[in-house]
N, CA, C and O atoms as CSV, one atom per row, in Angstrom:
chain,resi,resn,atom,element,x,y,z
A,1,UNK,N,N,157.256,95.857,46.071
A,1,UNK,CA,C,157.907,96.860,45.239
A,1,UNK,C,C,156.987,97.205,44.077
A,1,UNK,O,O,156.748,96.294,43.285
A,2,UNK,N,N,156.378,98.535,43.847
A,2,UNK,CA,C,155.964,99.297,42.815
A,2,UNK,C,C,156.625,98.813,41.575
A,2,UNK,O,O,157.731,98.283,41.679
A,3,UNK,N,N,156.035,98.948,40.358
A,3,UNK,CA,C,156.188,98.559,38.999
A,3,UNK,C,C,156.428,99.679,38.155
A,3,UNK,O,O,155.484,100.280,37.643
A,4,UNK,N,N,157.697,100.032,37.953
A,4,UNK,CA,C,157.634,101.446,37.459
A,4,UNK,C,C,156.684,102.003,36.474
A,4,UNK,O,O,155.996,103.021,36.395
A,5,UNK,N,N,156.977,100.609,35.518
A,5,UNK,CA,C,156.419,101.256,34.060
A,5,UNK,C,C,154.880,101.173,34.502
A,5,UNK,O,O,154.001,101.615,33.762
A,6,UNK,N,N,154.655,100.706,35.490
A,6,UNK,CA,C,153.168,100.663,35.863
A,6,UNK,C,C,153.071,101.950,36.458
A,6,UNK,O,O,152.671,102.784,35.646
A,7,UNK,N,N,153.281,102.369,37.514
A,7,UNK,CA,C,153.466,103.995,37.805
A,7,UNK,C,C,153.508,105.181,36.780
A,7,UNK,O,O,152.785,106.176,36.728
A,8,UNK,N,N,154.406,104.856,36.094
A,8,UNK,CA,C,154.619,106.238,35.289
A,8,UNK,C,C,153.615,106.240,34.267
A,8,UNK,O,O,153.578,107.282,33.614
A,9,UNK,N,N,152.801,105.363,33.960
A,9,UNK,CA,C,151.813,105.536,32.699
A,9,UNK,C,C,150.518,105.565,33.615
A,9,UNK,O,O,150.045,104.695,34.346
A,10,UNK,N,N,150.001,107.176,33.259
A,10,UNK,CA,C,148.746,107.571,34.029
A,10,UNK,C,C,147.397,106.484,33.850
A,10,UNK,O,O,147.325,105.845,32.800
A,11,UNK,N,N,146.599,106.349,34.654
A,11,UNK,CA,C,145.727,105.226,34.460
A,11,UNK,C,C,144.591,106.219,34.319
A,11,UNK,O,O,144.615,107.272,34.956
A,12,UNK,N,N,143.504,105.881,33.422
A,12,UNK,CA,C,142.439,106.260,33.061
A,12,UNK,C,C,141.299,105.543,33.412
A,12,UNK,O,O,141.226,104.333,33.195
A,13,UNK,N,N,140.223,106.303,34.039
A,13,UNK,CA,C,138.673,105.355,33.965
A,13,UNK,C,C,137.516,106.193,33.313
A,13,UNK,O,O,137.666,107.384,33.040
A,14,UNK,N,N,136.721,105.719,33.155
A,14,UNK,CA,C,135.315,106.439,33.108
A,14,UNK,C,C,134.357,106.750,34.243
A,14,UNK,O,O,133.914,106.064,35.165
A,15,UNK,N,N,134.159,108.181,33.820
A,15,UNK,CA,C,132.810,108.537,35.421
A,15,UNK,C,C,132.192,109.277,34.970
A,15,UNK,O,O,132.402,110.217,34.203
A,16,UNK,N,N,131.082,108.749,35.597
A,16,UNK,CA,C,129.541,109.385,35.442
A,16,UNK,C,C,128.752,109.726,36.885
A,16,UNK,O,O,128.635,109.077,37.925
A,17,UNK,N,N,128.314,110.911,36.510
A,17,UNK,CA,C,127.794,111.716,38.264
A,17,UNK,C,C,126.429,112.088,37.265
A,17,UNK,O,O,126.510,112.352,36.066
A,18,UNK,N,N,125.370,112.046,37.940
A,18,UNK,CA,C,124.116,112.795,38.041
A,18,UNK,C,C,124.080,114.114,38.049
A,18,UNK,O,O,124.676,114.698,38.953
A,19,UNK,N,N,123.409,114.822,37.096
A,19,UNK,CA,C,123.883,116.365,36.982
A,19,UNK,C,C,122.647,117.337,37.704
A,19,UNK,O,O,122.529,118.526,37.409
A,20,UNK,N,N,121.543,116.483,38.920
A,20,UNK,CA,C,120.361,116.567,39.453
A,20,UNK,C,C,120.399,117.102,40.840
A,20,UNK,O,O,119.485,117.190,41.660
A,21,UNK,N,N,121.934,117.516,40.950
A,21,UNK,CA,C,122.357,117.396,42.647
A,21,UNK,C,C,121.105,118.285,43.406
A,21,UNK,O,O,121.015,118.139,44.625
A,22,UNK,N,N,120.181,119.157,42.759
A,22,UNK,CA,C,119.027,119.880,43.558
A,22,UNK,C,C,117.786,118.975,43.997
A,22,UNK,O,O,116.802,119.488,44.530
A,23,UNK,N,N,117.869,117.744,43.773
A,23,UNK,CA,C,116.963,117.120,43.772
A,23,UNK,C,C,117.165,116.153,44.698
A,23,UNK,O,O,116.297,115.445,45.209
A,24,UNK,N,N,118.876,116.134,44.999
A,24,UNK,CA,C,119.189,115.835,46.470
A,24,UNK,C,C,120.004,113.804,45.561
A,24,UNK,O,O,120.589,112.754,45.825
A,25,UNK,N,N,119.524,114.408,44.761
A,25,UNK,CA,C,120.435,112.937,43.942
A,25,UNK,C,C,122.105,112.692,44.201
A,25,UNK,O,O,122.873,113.609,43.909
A,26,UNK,N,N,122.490,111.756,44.613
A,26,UNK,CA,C,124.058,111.457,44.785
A,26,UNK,C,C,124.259,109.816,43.812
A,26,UNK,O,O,123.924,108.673,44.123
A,27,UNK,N,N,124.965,110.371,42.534
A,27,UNK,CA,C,125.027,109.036,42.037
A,27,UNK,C,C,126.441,109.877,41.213
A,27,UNK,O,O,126.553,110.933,40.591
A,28,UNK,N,N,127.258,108.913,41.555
A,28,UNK,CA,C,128.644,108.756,40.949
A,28,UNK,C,C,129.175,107.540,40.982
A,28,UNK,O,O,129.256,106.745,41.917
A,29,UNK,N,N,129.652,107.438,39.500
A,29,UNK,CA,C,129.990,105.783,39.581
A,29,UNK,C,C,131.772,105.921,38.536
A,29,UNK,O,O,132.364,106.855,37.996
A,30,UNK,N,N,131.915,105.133,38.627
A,30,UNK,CA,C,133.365,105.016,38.085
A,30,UNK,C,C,133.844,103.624,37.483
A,30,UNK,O,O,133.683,102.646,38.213
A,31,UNK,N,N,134.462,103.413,36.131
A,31,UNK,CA,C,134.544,101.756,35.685
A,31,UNK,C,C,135.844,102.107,35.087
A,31,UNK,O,O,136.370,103.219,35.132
A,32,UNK,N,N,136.295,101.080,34.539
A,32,UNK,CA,C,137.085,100.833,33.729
A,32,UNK,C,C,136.634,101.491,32.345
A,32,UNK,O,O,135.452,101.728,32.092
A,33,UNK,N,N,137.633,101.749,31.521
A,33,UNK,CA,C,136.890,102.493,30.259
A,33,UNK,C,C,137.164,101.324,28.693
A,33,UNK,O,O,137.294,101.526,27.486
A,34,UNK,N,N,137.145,99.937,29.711
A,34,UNK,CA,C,136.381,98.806,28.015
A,34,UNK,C,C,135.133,98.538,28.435
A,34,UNK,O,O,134.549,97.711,27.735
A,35,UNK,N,N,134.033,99.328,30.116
A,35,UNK,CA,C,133.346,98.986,30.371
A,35,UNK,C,C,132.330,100.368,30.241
A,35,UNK,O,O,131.670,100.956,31.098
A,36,UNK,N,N,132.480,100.570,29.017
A,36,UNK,CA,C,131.644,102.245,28.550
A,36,UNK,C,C,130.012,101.194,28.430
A,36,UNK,O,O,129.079,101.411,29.203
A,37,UNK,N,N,129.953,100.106,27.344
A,37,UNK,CA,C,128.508,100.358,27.468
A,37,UNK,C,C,127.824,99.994,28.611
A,37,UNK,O,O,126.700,100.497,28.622
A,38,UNK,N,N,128.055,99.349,29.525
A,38,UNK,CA,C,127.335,99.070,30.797
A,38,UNK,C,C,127.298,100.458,31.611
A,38,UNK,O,O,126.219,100.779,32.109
A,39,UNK,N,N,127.994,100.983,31.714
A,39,UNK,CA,C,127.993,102.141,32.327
A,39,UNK,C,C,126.850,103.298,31.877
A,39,UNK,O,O,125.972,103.842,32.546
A,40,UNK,N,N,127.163,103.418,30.718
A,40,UNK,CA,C,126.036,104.288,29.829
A,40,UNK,C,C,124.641,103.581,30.267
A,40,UNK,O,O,123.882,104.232,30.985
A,41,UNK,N,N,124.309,102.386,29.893
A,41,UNK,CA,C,123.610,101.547,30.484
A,41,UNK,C,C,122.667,101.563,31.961
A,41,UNK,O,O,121.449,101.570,32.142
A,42,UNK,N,N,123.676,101.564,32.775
A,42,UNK,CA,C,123.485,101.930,34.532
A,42,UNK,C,C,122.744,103.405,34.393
A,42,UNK,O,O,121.788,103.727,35.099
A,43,UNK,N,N,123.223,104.096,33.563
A,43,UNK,CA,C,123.595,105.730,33.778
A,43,UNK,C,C,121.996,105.795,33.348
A,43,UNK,O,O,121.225,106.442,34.057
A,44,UNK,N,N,121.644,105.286,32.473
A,44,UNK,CA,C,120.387,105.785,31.542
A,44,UNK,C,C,119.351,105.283,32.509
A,44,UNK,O,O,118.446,106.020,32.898
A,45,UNK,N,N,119.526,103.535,33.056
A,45,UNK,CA,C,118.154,102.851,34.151
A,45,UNK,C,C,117.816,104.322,34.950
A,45,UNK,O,O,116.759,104.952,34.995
A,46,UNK,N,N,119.150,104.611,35.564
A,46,UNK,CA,C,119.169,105.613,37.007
A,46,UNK,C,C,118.335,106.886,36.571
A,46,UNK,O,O,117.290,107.187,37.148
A,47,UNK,N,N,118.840,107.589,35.555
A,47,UNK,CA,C,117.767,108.791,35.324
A,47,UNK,C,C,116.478,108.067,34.750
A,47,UNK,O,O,115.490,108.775,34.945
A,48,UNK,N,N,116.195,106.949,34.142
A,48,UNK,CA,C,114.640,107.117,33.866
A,48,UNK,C,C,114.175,106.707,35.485
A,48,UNK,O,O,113.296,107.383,36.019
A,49,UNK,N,N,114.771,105.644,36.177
A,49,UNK,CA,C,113.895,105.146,37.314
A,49,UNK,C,C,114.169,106.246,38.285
A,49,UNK,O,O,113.318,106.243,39.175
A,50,UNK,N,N,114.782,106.891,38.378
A,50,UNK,CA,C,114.945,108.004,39.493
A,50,UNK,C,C,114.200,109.374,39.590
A,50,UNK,O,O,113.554,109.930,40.478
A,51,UNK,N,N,114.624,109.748,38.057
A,51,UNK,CA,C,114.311,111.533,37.583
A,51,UNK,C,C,112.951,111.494,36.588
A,51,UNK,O,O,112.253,112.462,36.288
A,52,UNK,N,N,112.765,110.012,36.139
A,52,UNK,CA,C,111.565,109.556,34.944
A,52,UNK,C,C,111.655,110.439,33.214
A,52,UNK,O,O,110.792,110.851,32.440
A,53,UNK,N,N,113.134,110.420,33.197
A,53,UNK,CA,C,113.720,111.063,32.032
A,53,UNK,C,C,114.019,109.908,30.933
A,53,UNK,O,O,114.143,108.793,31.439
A,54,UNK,N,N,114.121,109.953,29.903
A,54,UNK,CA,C,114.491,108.951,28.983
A,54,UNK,C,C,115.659,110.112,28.247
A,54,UNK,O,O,115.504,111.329,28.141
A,55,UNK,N,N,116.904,109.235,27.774
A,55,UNK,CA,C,117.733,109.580,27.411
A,55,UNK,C,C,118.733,108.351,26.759
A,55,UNK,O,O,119.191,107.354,27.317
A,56,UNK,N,N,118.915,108.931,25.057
A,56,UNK,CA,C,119.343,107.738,24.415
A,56,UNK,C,C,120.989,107.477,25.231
A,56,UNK,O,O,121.264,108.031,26.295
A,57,UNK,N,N,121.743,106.745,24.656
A,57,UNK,CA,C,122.697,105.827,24.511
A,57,UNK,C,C,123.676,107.044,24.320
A,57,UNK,O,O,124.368,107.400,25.273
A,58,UNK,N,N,123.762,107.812,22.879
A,58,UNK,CA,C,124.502,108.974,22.750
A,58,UNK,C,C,124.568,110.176,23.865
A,58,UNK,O,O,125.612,110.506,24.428
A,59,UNK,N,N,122.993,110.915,24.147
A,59,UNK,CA,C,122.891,111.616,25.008
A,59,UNK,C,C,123.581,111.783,26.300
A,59,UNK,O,O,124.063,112.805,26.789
A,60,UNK,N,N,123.511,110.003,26.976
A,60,UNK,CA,C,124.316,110.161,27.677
A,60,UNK,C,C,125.407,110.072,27.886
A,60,UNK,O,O,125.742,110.330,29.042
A,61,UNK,N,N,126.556,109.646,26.840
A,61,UNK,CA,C,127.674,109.602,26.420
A,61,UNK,C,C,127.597,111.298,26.727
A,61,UNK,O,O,127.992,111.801,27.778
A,62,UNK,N,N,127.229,111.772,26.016
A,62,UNK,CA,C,127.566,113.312,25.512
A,62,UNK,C,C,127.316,114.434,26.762
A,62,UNK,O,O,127.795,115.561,26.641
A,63,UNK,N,N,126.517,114.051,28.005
A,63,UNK,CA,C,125.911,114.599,29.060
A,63,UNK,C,C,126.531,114.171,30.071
A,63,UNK,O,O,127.001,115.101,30.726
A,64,UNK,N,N,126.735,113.179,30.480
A,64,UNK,CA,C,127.734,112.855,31.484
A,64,UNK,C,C,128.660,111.772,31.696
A,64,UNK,O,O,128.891,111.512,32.877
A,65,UNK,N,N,129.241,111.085,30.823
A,65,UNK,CA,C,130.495,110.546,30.680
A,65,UNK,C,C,131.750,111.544,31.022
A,65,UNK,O,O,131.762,112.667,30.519
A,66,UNK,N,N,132.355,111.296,31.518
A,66,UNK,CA,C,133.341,111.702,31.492
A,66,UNK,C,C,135.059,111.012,31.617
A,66,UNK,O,O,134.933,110.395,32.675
A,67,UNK,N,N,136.392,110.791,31.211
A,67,UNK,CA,C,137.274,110.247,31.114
A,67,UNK,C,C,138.097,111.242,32.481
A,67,UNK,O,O,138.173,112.463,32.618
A,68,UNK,N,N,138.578,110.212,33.264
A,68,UNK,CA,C,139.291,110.814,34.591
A,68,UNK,C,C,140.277,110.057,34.886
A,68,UNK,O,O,140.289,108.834,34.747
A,69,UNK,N,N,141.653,111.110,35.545
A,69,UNK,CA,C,142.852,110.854,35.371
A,69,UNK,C,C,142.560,109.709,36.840
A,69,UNK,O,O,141.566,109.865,37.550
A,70,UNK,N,N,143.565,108.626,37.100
A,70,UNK,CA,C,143.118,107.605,38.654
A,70,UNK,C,C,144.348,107.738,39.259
A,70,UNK,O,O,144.556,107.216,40.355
């Protein structure tokens, strides 16, 4: 049996997608949102080791974080 009050209160995560899709890049990831700095983290390795971009901590907060309904 479902948990109401668990149901009715929308659940939130954090996601981050690669904004490179011409380059044939597929990276979308999704966490929990008390797990923002690892994510930012992941997000930043992937574009320098992938695209060879450097991009601070904020940047990518501000570029592709995003908060999504689950």
């Amino acid at each position: 049996m479902a948990d109401d009050a668990q149901t009715a209160k929308p659940t939130t995560a954090l996601q981050v997608a690669c904004d490179t899709e011409v380059s044939g890049c597929v990276f979308l990831m999704r966490t929990e949102a008390d797990d923002r700095d690892r994510l930012v983290e992941i997000t930043r390795q992937h574009v320098a080791d992938q695209h060879g971009k450097e991009y601070s901590a904020a940047e990518i907060e501000e570029r592709h974080v995003r908060e999504v309904e689950l």
